[in-house]
N, C-alpha and C positions, 0 to 999 in steps of 0.2 A: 620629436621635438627638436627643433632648432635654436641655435644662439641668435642670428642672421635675421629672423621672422622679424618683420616690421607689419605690423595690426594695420589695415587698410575699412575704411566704413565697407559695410554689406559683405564683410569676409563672416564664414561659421567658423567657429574654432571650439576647441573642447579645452579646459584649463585645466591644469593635473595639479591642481593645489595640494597643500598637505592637508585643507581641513576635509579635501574630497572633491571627487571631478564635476566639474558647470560645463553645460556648453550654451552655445546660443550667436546670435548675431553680434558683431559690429557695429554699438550704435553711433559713437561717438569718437574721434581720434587727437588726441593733443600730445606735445611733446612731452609735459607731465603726467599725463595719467588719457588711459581709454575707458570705454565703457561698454561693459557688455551685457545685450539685452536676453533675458533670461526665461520672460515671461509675456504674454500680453492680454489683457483682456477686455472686453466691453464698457466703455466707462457708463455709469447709469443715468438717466435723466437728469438736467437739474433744472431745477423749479426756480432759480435765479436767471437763468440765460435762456433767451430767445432761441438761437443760433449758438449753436454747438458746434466749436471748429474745428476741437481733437474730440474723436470719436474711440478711442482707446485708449487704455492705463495700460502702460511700459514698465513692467521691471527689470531696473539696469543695476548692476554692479560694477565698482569702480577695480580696476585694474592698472599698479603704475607700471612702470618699465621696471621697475630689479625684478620682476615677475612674468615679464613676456618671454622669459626663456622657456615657461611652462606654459605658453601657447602651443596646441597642436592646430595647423591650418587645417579644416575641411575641403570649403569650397566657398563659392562666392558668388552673388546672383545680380553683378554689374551688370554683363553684356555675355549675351548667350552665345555672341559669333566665338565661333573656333578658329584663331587667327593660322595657323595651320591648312584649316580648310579652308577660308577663305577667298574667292577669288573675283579680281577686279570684272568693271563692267568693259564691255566691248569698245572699241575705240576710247578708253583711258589708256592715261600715260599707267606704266607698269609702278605699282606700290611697291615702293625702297624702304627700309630699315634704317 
């Protein structure tokens, strides 16, 4: 666990709370508080709406900052390229940093 960790959306993290460790996705990031999604599952039909636009129920937990010290980062499911491995296409100018 780090002091440094700054919570990014779509990071997994595991929270080493005192009431007991969560882990789960990144739903939400503000400079007051994050949110992390813990659970998800199927929302059921509703007999009010035609057109169903969220097809699943989210549970999130709120997390402020005096408490991202008890973030542990996992991993993160942005962008699967491995900047490392990497490498530009054929006749490009060469990728700088």
């Amino acid at each position: 666990m780090s002091n440094s960790y700054s919570p990014k959306v779509d990071d997994y993290v595991k929270w080493h709370s005192q009431t007991g460790p969560l882990e789960g996705w990144v739903y939400f990031v503000d400079d007051a508080y994050i949110t992390i999604e813990i659970g998800v599952k199927d929302k059921p039909p509703c007999q009010y709406t035609k057109n169903e636009k969220h097809k699943k129920i989210h549970c999130c937990i709120v997390c402020y900052p005096q408490f991202w010290h008890e973030l542990e980062y996992v991993k993160n499911r942005r962008d699967p390229i491995d900047i490392e491995d990497y490498k530009s296409q054929d006749g490009r100018y060469l990728d700088t940093q």
